[in-house]
C-alpha positions in Angstrom: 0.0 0.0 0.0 1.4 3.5 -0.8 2.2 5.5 1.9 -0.6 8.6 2.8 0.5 11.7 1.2 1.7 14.4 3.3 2.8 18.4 2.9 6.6 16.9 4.0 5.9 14.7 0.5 4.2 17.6 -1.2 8.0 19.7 -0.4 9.8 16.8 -1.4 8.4 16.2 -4.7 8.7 19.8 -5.4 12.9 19.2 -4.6 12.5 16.3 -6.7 11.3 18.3 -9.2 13.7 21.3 -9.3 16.9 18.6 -9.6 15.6 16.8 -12.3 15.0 20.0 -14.0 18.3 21.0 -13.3 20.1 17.9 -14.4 18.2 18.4 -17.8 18.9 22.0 -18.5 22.7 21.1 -18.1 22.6 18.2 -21.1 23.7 19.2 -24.5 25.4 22.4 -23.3 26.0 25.3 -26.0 29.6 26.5 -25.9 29.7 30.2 -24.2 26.0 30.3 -23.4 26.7 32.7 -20.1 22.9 34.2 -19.9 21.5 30.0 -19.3 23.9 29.9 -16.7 23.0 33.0 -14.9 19.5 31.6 -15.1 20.2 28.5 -13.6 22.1 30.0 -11.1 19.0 31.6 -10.1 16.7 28.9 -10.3 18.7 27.2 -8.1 19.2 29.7 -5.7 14.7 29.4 -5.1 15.4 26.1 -4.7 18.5 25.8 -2.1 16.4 28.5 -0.2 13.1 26.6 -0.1 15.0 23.9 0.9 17.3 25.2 3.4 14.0 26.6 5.1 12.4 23.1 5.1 15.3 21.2 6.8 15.8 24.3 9.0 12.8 24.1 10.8 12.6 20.0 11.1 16.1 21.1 12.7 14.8 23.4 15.0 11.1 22.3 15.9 9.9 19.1 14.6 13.0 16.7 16.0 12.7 18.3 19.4 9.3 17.9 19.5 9.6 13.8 18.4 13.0 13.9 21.3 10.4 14.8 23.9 8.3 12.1 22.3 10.5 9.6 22.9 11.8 8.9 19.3 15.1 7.2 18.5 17.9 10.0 19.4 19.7 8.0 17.3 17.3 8.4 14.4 17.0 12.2 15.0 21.1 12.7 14.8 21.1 11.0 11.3 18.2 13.0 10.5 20.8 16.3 11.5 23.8 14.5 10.0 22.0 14.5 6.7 21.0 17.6 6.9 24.5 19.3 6.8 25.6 16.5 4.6 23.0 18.2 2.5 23.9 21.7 2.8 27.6 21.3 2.2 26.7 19.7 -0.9 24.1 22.7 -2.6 26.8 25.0 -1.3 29.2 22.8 -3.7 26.9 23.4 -6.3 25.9 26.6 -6.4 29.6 27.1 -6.4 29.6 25.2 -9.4 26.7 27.0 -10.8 28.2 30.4 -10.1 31.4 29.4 -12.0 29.2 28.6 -14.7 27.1 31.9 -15.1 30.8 33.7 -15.3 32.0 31.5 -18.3 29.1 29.6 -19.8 31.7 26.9 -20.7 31.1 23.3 -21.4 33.5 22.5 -19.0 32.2 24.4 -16.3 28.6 23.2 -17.3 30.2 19.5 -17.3 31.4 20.3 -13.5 28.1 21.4 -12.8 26.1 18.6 -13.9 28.6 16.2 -12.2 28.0 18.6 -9.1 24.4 18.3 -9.4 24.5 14.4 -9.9 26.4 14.0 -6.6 24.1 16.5 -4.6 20.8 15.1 -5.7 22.0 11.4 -5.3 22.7 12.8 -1.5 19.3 14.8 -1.1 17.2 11.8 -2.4 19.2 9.2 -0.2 17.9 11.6 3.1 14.7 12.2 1.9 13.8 8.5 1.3 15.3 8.0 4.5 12.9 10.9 5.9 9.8 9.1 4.4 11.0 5.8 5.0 12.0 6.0 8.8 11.0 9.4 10.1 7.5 9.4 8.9 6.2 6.4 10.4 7.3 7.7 14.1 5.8 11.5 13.2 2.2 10.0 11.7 0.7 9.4 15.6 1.2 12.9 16.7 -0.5 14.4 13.8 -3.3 16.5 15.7 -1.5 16.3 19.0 -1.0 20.2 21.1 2.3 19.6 20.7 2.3 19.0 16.5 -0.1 22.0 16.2 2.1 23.7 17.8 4.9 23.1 15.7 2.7 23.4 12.6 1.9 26.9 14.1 5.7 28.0 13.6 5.9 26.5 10.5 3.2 28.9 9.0 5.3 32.2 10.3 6.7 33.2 7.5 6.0 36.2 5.8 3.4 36.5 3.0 6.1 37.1 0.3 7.9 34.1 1.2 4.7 32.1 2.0 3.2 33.2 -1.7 6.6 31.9 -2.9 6.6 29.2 -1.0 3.4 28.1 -2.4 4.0 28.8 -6.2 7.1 26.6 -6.0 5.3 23.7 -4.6 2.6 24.2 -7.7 4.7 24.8 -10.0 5.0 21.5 -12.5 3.1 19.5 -9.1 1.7 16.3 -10.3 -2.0 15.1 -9.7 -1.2 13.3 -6.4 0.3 16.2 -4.8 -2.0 18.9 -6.0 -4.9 16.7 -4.6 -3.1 17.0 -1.0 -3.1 20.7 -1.3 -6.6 21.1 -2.6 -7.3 18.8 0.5 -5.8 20.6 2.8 -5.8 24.8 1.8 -8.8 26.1 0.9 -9.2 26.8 -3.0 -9.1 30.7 -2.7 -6.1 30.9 -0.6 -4.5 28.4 -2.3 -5.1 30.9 -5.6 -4.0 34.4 -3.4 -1.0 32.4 -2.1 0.1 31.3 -5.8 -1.1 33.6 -8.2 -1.3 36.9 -6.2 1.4 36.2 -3.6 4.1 34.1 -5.5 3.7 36.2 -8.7 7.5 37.0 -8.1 8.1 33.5 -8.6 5.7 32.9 -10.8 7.2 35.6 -13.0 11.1 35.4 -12.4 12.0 32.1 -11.4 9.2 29.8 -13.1 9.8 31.0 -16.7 13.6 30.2 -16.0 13.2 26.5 -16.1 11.0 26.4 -19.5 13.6 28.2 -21.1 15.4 25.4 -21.8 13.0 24.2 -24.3 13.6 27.0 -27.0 16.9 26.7 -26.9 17.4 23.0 -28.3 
């Protein structure tokens, strides 16, 4: 049976997403082509942002919340070892991706897909083992004081960053995961949040990942 979907899912696929996307644009690179590195540079800085957020606040309030639980430390520390393993390697690559948007080389744009190989073979390998193992021992708190709690922080953000937040997650979301969301926001905030709030995104990173289709 497949497991429930979940907003942690909903991010994930989003992540998912944004690498594959990534991986693509940097196939059959054109010699010099500075301005489609630039604009992967930025599409990847949305995502190591949105991301960074996400594995920010599992750092600081949804382990200690599943620590007071009772859940496996031990679990939780690999959970935070992954997590920097993580960061250290979309620094790598936007370091990568940087070089790139200076030269527009197929060298550097070789470096950068080989960057971008290693860091979503590390992402997937600690999201599957978020799904896989961390999940499971989050599930029975769902509805808990103490998980709405948490979900309370988690919905802080400001507008600008929630609207971009949400036009991310949308943005290329297959049917399974835009069923969660219809589920779970209502249908007009769900269209403030993405079309009024995330126009930014909508209008400057978005089009930066379908770019890559009128150039080949």
């Amino acid at each position: 049976m497949a497991a429930p979907m979940t907003m942690n899912r909903v991010i994930h696929a989003a992540v998912r997403r944004d690498l594959q996307r990534l991986e693509t644009a940097l196939d059959d690179w054109r010699e010099g082509d500075r301005a489609r590195g630039g604009e992967l540079d930025r599409a990847f800085a949305n995502l190591r942002a949105e991301l960074t957020h996400h594995h920010e606040t599992e750092d600081t309030h949804i382990w200690p919340m599943l620590a007071a639980k009772g859940v496996d430390p031990e679990l939780l520390a690999a959970m935070e070892d992954e997590h920097e393993a993580m960061a250290e390697a979309l620094a790598r690559t936007a370091t990568a991706l940087g070089a790139l948007a200076a030269t527009g080389s197929t060298a550097d744009a070789a470096a950068a897909s080989a960057s971008v190989g290693r860091t979503r073979e590390i992402v997937e390998r600690h999201l599957r083992h978020e799904e896989d193992d961390l999940e499971p021992q989050l599930a029975p708190h769902h509805g808990s004081p103490e998980w709405k709690a948490v979900e309370r922080k988690l919905r802080s953000r400001p507008l600008g960053d929630t609207g971009r937040f949400f036009a991310w997650l949308t943005d290329g979301a297959a049917e399974p995961e835009r069923q969660f969301l219809r589920s779970t926001v209502p249908a007009p905030v769900l269209t403030v949040f993405t079309r009024v709030l995330g126009r930014r995104y909508t209008r400057e990173v978005a089009p930066l990942w379908r770019a890559q289709t009128s150039r080949h």
